[in-house]
PAZAPA-4460 file (N, C-alpha, C; in steps of 0.05 Angstrom, whole numbers, plus 32768, in hexadecimal, padded with zeros to 4 digits):
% residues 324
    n_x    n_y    n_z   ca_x   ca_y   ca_z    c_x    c_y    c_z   seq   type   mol
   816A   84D0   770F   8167   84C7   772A   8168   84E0   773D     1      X     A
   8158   84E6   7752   814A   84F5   775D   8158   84ED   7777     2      X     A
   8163   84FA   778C   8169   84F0   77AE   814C   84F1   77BA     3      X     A
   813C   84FC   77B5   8124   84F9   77C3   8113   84D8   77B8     4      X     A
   8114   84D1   77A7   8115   84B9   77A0   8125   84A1   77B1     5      X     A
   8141   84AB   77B2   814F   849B   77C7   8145   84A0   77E5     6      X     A
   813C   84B6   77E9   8130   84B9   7803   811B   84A6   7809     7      X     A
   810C   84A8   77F2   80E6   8496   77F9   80F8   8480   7801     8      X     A
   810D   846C   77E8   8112   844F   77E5   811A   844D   7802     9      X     A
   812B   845E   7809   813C   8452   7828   8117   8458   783B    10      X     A
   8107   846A   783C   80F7   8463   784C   80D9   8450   784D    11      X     A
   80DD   8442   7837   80D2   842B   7833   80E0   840D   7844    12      X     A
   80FB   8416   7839   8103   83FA   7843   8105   8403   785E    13      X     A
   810E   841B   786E   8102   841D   788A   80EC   840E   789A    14      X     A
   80D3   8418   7886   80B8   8417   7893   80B8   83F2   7885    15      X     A
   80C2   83E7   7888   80BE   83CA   7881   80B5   83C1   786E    16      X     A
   80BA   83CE   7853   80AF   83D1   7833   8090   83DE   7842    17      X     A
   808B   83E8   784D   8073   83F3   7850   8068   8411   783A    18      X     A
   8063   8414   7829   8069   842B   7812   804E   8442   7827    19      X     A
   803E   8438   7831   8026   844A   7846   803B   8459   785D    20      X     A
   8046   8442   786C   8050   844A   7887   806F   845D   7882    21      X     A
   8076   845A   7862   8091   846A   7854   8087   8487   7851    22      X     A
   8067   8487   7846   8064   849C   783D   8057   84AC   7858    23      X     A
   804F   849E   786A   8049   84B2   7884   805D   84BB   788B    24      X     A
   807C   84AD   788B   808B   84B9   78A3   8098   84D5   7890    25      X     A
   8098   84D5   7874   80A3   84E5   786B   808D   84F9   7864    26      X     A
   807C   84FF   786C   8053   8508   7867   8060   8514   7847    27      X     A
   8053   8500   7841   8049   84FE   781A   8042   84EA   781C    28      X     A
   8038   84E4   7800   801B   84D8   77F9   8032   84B9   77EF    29      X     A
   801C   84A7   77F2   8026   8484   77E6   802A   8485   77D1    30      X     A
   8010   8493   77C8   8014   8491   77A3   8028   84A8   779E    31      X     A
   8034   84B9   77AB   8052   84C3   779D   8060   84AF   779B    32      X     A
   8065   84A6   77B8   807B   8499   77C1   807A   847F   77A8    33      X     A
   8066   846E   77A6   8065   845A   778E   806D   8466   7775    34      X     A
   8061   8478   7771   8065   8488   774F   8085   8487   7756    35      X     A
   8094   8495   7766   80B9   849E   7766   80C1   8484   7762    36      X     A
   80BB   8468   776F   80C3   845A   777A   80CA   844B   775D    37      X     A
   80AD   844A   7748   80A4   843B   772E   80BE   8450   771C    38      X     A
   80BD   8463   771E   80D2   847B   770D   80F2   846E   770C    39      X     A
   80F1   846E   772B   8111   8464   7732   811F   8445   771F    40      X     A
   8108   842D   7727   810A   8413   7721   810A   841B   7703    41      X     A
   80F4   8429   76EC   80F8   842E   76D6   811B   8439   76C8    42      X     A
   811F   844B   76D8   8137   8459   76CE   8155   8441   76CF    43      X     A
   8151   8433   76E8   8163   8421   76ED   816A   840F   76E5    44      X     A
   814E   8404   76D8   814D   83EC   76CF   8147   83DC   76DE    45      X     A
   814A   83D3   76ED   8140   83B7   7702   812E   83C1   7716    46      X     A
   811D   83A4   7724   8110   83A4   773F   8125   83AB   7753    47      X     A
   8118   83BF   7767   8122   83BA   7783   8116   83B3   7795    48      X     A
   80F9   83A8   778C   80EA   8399   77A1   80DC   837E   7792    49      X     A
   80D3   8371   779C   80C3   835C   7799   80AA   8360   77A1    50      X     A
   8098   835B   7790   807C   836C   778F   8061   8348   778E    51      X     A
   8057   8353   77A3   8032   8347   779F   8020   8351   779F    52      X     A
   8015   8356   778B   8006   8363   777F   8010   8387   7783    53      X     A
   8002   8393   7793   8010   83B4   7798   801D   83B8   77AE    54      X     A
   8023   8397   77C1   8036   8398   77D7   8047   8391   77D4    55      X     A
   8062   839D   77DC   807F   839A   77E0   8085   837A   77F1    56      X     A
   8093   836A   77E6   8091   8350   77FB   80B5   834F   7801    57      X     A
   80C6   835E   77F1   80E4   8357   77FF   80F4   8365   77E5    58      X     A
   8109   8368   77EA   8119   837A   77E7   812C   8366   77CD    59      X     A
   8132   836F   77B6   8143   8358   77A1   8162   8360   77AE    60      X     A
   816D   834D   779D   8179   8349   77AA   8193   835E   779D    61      X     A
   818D   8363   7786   8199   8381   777A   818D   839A   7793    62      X     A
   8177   8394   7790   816F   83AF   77A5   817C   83BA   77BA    63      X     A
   8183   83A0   77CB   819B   83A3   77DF   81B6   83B3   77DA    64      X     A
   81BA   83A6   77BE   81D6   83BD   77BB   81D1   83DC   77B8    65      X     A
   81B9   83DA   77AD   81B1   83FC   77A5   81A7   840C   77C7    66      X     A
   81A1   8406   77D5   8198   8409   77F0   81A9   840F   7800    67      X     A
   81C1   8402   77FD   81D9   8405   7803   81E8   841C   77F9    68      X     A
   81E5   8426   77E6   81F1   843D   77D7   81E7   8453   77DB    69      X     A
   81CA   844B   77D3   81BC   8467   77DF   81BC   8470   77F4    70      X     A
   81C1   845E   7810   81C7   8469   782B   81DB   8476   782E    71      X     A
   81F2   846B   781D   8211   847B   781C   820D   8493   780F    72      X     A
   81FE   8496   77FB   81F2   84AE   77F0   81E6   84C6   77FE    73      X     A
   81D3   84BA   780B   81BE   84C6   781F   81D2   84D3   7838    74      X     A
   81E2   84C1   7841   81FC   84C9   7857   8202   84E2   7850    75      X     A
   8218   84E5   783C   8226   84FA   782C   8216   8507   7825    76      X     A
   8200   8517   781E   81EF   8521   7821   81E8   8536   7836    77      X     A
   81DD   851F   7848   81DF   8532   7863   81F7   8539   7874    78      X     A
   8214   8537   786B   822B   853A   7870   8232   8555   7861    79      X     A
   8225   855A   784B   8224   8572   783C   821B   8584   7848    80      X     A
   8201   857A   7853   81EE   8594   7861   81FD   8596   7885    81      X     A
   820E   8585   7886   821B   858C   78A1   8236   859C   789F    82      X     A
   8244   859D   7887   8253   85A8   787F   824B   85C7   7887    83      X     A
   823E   85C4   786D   8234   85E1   7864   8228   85F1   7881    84      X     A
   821D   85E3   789A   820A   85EB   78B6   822F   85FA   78C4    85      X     A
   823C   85E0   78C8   8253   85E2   78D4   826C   85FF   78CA    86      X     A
   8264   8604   78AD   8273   8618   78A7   8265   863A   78A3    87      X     A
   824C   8639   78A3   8239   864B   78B1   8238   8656   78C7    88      X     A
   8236   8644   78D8   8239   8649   78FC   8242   8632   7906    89      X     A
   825B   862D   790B   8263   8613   791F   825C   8619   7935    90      X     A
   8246   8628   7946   8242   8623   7962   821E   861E   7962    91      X     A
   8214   8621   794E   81F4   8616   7945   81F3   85FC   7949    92      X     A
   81DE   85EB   7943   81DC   85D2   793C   81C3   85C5   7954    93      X     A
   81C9   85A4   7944   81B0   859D   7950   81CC   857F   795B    94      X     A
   81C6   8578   7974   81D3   855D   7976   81BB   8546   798C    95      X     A
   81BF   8526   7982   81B5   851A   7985   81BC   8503   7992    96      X     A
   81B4   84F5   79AD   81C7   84DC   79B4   81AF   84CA   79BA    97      X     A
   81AF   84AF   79B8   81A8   8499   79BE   81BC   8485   79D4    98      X     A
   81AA   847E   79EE   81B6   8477   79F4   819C   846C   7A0F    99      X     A
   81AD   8460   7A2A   8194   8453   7A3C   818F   8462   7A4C   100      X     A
   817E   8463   7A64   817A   8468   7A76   818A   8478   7A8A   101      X     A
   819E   8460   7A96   81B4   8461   7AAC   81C6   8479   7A9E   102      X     A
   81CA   8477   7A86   81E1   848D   7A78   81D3   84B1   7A77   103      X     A
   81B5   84AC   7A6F   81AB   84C3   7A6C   81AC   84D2   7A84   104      X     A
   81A8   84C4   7A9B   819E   84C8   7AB4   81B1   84D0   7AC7   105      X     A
   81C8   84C1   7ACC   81DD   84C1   7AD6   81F9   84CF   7ACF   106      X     A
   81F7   84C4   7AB4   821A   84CA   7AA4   8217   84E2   7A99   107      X     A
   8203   84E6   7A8A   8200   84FC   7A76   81F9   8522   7A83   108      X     A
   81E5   851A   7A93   81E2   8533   7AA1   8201   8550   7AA2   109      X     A
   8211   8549   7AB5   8229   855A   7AB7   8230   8563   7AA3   110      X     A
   8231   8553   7A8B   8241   8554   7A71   8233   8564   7A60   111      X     A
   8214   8565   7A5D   8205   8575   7A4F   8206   8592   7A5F   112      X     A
   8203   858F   7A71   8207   85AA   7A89   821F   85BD   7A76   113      X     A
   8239   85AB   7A7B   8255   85BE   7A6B   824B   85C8   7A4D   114      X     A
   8245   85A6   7A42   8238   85AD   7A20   822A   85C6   7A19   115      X     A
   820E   85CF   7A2A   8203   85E3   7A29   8213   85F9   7A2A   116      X     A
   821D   85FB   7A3D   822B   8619   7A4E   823A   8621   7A2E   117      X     A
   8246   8608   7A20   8258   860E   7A08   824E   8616   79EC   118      X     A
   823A   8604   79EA   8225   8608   79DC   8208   860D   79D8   119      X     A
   8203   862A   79E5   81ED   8624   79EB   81D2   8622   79D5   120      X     A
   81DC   8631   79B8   81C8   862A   799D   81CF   860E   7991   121      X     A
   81D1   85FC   79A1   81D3   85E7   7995   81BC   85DA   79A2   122      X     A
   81AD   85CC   7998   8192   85B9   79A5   819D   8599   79A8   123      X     A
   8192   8596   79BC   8197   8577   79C8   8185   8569   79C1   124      X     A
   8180   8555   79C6   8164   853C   79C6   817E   851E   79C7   125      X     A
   8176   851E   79DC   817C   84F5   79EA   815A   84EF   79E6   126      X     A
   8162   84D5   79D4   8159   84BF   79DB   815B   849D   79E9   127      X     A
   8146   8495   79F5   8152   8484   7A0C   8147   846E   79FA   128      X     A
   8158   8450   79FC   8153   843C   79F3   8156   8422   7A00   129      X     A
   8155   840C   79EE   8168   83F2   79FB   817F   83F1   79DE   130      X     A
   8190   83E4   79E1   81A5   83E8   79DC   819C   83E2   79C4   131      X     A
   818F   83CC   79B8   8188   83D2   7991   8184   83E4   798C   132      X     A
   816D   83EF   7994   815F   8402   798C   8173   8419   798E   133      X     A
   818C   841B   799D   819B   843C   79A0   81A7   842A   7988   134      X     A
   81A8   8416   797D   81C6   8417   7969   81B1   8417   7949   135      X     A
   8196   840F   7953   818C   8419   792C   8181   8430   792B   136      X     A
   8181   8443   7941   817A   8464   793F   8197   8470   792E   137      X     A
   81AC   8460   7937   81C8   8471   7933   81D0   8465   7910   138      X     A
   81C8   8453   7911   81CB   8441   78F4   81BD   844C   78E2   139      X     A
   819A   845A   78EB   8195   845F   78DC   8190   847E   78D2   140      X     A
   81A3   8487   78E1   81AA   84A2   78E1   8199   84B8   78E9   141      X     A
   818D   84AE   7900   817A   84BA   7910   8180   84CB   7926   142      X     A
   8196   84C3   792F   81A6   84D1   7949   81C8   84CA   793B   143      X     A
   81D4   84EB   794D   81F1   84E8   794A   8201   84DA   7958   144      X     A
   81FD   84D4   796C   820C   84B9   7982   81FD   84AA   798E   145      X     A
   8210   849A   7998   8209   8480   79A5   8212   8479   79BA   146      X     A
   8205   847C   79D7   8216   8473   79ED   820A   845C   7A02   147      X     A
   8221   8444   79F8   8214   842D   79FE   8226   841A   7A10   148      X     A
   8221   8405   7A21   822F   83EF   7A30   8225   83DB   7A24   149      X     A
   820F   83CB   7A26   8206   83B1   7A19   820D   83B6   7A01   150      X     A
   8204   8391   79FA   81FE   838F   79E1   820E   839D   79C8   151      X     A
   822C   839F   79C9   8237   83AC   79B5   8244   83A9   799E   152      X     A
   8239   8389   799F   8239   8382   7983   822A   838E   7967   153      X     A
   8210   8392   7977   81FB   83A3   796A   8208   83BF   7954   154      X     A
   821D   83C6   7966   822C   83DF   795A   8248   83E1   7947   155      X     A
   824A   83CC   7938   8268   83B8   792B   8266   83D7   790F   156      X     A
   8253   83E4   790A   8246   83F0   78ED   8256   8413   78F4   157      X     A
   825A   840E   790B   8257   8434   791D   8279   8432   7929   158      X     A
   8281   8445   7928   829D   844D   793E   8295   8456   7957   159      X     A
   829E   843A   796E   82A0   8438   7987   82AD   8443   7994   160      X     A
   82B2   844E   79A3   82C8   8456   79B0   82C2   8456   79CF   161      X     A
   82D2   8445   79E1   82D3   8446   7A01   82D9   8466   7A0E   162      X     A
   82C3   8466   7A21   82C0   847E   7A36   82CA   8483   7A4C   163      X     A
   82BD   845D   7A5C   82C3   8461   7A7C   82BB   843F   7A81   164      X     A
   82BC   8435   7A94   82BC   8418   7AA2   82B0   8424   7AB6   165      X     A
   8293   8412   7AC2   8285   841C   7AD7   8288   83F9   7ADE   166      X     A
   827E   83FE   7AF8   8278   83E1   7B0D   825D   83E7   7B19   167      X     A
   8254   83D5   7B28   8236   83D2   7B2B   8234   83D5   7B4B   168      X     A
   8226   83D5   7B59   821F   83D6   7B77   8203   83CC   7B7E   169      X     A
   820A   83C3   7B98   81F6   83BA   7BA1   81E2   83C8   7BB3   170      X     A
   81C6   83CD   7BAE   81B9   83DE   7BC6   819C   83D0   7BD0   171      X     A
   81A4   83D7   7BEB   8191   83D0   7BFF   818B   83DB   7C13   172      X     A
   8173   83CF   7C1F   8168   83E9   7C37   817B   83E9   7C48   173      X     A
   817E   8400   7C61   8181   8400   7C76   817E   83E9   7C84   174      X     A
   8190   83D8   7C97   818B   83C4   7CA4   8187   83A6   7C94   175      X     A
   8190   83A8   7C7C   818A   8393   7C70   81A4   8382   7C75   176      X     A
   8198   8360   7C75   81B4   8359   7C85   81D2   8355   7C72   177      X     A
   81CB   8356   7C57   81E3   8358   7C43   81FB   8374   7C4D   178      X     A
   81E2   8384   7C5C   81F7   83A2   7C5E   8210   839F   7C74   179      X     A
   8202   8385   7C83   8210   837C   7CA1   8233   836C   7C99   180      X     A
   8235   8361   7C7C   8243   835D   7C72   825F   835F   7C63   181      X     A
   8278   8361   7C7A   8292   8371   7C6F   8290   836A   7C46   182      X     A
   828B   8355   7C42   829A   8354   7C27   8286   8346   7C18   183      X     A
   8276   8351   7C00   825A   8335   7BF5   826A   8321   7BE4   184      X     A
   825E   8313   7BDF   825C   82F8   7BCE   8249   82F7   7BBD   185      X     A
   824A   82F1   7BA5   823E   82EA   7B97   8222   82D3   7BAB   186      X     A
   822A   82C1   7BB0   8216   82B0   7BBF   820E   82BD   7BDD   187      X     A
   8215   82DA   7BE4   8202   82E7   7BF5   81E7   82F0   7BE4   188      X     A
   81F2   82FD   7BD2   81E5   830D   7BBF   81CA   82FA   7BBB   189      X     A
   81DA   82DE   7BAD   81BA   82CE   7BA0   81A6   82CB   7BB3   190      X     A
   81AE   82C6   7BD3   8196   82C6   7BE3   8185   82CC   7BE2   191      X     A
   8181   82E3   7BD5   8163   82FC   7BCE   815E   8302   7BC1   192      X     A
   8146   8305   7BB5   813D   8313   7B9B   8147   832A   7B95   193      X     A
   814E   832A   7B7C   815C   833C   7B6C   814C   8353   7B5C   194      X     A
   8153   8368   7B63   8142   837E   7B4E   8154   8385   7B40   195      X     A
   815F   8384   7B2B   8173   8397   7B12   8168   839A   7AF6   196      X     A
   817D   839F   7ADF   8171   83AC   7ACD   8167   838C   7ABC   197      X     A
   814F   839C   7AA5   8149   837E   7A8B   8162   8375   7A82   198      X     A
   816A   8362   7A77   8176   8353   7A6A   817F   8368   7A50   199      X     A
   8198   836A   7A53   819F   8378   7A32   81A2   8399   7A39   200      X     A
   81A2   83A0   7A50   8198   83C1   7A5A   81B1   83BD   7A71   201      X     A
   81C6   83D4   7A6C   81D9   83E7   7A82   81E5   83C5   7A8F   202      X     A
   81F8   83B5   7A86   8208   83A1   7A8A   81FE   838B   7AA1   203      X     A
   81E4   8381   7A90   81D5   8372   7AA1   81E6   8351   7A99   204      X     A
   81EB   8356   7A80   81F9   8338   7A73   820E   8330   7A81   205      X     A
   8227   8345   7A8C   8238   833B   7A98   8233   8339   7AB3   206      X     A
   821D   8348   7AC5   8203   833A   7AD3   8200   8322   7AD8   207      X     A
   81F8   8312   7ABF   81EF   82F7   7ACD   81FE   82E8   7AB7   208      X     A
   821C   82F3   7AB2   822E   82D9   7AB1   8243   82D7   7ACB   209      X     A
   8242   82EF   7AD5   8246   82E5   7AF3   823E   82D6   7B07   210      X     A
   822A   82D1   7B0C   8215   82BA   7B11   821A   82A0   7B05   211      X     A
   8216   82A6   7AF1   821F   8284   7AD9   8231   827F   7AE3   212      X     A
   8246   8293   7AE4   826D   8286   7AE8   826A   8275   7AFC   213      X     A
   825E   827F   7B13   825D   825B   7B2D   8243   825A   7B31   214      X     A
   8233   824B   7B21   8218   823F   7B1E   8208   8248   7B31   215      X     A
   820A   8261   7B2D   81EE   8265   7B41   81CF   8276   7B2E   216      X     A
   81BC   8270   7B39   81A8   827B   7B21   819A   8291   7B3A   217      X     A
   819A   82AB   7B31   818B   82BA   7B42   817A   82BA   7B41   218      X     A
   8168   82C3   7B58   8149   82CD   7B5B   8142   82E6   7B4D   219      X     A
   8140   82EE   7B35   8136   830A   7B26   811B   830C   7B29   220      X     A
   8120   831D   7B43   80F4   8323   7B4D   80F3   8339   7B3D   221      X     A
   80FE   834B   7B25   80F6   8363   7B21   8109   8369   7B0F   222      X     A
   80FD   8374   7AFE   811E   8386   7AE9   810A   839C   7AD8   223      X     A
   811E   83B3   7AD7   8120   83D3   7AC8   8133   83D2   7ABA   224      X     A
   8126   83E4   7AA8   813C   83FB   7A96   8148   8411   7AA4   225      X     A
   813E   8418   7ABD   813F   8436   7AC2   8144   8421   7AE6   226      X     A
   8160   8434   7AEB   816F   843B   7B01   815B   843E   7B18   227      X     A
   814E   8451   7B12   8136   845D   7B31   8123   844A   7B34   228      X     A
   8117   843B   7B20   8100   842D   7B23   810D   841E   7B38   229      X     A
   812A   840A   7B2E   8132   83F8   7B3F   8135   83F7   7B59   230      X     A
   813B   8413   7B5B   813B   841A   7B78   8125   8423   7B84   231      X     A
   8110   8424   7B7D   80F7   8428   7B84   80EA   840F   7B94   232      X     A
   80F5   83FE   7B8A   80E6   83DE   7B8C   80F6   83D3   7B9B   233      X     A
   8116   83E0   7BA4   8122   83D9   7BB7   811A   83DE   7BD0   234      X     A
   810E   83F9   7BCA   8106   8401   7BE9   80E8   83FD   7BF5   235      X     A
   80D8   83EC   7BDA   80C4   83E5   7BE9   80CB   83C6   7BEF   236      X     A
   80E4   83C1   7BFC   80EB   83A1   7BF4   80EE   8392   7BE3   237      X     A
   80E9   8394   7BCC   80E5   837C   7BB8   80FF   836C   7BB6   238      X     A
   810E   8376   7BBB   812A   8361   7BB7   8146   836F   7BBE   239      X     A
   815A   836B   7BB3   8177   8380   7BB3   817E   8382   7B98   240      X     A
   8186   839B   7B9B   8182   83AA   7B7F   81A8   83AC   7B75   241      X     A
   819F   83A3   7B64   81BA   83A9   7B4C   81B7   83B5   7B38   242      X     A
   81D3   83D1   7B3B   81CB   83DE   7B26   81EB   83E9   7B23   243      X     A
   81ED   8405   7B0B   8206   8406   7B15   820F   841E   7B21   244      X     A
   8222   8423   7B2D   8231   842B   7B45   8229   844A   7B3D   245      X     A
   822A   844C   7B27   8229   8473   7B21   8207   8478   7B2E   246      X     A
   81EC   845F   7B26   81D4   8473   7B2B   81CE   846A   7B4F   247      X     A
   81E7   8468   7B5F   81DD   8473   7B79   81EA   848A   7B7E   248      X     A
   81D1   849D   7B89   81D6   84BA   7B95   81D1   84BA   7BB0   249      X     A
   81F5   84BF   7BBC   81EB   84C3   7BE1   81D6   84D3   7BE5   250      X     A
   81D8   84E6   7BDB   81CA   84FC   7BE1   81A3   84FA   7BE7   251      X     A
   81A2   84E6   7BC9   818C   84DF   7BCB   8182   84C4   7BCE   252      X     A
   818D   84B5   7BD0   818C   8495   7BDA   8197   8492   7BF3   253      X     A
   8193   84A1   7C14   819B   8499   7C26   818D   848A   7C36   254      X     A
   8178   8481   7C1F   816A   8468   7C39   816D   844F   7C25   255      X     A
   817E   8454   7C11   818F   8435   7C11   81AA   8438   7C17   256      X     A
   81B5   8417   7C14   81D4   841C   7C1F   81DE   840A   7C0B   257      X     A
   81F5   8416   7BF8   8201   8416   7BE6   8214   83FF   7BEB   258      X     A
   8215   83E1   7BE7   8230   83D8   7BED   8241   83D1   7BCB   259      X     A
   8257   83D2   7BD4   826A   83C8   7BC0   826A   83AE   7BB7   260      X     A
   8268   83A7   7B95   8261   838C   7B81   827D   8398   7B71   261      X     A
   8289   83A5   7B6D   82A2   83AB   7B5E   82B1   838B   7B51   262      X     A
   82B1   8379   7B67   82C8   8360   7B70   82AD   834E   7B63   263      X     A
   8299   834F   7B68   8287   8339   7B54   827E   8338   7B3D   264      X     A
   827E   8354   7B38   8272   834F   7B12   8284   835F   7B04   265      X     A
   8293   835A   7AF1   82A1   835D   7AD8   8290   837C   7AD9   266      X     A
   82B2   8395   7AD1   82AE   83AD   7AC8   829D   83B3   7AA7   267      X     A
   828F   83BE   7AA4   8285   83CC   7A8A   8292   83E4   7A84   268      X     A
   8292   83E1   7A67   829B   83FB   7A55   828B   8404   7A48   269      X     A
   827C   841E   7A51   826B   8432   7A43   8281   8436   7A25   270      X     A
   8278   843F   7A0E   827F   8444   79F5   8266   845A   79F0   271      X     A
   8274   8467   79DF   8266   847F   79C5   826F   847A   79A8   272      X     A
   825C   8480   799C   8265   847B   7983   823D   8491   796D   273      X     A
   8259   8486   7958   8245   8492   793F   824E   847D   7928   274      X     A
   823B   848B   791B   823E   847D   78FD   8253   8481   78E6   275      X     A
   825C   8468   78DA   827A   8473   78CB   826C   8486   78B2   276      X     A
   8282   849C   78B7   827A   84A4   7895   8273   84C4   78A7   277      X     A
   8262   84C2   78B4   8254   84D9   78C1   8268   84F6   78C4   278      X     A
   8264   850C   78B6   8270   8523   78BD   826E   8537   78DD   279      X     A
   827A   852C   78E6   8275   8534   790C   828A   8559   7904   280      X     A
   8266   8565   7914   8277   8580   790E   828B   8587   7930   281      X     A
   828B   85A8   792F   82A9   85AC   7947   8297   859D   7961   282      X     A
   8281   85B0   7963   8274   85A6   7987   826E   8586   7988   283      X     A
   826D   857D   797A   8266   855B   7974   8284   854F   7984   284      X     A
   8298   8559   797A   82B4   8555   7982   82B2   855E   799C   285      X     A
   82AD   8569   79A2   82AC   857E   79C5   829F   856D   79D9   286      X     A
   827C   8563   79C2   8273   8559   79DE   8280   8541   79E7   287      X     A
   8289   852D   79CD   829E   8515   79DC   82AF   851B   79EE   288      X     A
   82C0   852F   79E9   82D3   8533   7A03   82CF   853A   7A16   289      X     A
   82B2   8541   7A16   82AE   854B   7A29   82A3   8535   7A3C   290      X     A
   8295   851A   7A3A   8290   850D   7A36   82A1   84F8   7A41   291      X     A
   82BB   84F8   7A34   82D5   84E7   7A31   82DF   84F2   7A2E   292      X     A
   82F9   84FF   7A46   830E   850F   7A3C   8329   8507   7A2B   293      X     A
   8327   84F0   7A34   8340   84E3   7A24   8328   84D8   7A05   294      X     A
   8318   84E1   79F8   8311   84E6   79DF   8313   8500   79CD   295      X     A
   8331   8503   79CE   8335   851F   79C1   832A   8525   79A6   296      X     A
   832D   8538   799B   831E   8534   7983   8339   8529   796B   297      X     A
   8350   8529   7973   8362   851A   7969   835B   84FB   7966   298      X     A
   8357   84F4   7980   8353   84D4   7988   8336   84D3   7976   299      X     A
   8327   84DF   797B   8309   84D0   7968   8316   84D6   7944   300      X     A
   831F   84E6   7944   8329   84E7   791E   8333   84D3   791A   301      X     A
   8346   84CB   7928   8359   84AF   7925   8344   849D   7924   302      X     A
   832F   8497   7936   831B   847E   7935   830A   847C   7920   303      X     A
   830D   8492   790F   82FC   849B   78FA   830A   8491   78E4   304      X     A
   8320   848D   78DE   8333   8488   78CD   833A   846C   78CF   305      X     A
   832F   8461   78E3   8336   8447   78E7   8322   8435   78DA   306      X     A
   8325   8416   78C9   8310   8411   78BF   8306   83FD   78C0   307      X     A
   830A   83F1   78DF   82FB   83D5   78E6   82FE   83DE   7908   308      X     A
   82E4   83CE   7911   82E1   83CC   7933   82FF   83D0   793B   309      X     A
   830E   83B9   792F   832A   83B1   793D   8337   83C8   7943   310      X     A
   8340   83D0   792F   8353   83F0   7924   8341   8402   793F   311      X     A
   832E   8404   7938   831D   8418   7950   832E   8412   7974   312      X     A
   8329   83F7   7971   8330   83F0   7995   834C   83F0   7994   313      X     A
   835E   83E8   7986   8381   83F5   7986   8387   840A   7990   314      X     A
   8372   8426   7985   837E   8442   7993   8373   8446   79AE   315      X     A
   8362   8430   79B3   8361   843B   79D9   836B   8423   79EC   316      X     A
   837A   8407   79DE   838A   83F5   79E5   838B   83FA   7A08   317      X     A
   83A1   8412   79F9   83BA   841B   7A14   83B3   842E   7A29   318      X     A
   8390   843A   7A1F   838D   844D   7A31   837E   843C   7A4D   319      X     A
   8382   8455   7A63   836F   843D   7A78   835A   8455   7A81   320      X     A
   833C   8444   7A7E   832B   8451   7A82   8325   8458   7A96   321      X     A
   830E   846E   7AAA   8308   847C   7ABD   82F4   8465   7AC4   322      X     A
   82F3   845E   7ADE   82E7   8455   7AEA   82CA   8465   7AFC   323      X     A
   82AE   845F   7AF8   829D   8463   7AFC   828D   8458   7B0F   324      X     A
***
């Protein structure tokens, strides 16, 4: 048995038993990838796929266990080659985050600023997503973190760890009559069409279970992924914009006016995380804290050691997070 063999199998079942679209992403040929594939099942003894005629139709149900192993295989592996990078030059490297919009844009900036100054032969690359898509980049070991609010169920596979609690705000033009308003309401708010983020993107869910909580159904004239658009469409009117509190800039948003939603919609907790198992070299440790200061590299070892969601959320129980 060959790891490059385990390589094709895991990028088959990637590419959707696709053995064409396996052998593009890895550029070699089908008929290797089939010949390794026929080698492997021979040596093993059993199917790991279910076959019509020369197409793959689903995965046996042995296969699953072997798929499973090989990934743990495949892991440790490249945990080897991070070893071996990390004890070469711990200030080299390549690091990787997945994560949305509002975080890339807003949160992350300052933090990469310090990261650099510290590291500067280390290469970056963010990628921006919706919240699946950041948690099967990190699952499938495509990127080294994960920094997410929605949807975090998605992430039960990865070590979570809380950052910060942001709240949301409300913006509107100059002279708009919500601004005339000592204190909003939820049922000021519904009066008007609403511009905020899609469904499932930067804590839109606890969004519109605030709304649900006293039956009101809003007007959603408009929804983004991205912070600026929203406010783009605020200021040609389209509605009042909800977003959250970090992507207004006085500086550069002074022809909207920022009011306070703190008291109407339920706080969010940004989280980071990676994949269990993963060998996180020194600057990996750095950039969390840097990041999250109260994520020492003590506190993430401990979360590392821990071996269910639960155990994970115990060590930050007692801490109280930074408000955003």
């Amino acid at each position: 048995m060959k790891l490059q063999q385990l390589r094709y199998l895991i990028a088959i079942v990637r590419n959707n038993l696709n053995i064409s679209a396996a052998a593009e992403s890895l550029y070699t040929s089908q008929p290797g990838i089939s010949k390794q594939l026929r080698l492997l099942e021979e040596e093993l003894g059993v199917e790991l796929f279910s076959r019509n005629g020369k197409h793959l139709t689903e995965i046996t149900p042995i296969g699953r266990h072997i798929i499973v192993k090989a990934e743990s295989i495949l892991c440790e592996v490249n945990n080897i080659q991070i070893l071996s990078e990390e004890y070469r030059d711990d200030r080299r490297g390549s690091l990787s985050i997945a994560t949305t919009h509002t975080q890339a844009r807003y949160a992350l900036p300052p933090v990469i600023k310090i990261f650099r100054e510290r590291y500067p032969a280390v290469t970056l690359q963010i990628h921006q997503g919706s919240p699946g898509q950041i948690a099967e980049l990190v699952q499938l070991g495509e990127v080294d973190f994960a920094i997410a609010t929605e949807a975090l169920e998605l992430f039960e596979d990865l070590i979570m760890m809380p950052c910060y609690v942001w709240q949301r705000c409300v913006l509107v033009p100059h002279g708009h009559p919500l601004s005339e308003l000592p204190c909003l309401t939820l049922y000021d708010v519904a009066r008007y069409p609403l511009v905020t983020y899609v469904f499932g993107f930067t804590g839109r869910s606890q969004l519109d279970e605030a709304f649900r909580s006293v039956q009101i159904k809003p007007n959603v004239a408009f929804t983004a992924t991205d912070a600026d658009v929203i406010k783009t469409y605020v200021r040609l009117g389209m509605g009042v914009g909800i977003v959250a509190r970090m992507a207004y800039d006085p500086s550069q948003d002074q022809d909207l006016v920022q009011l306070d939603a703190g008291h109407l919609f339920a706080t969010n907790t940004t989280k980071i995380g990676f994949r269990r198992g993963t060998f996180l070299r020194s600057y990996m440790y750095d950039f969390i804290e840097i990041f999250s200061s109260h994520l020492t590299r003590e506190r993430v070892r401990e979360a590392e050691r821990a071996s269910s969601p639960e155990e994970v959320a115990i060590i930050f129980d007692s801490l109280e997070l930074p408000l955003r």
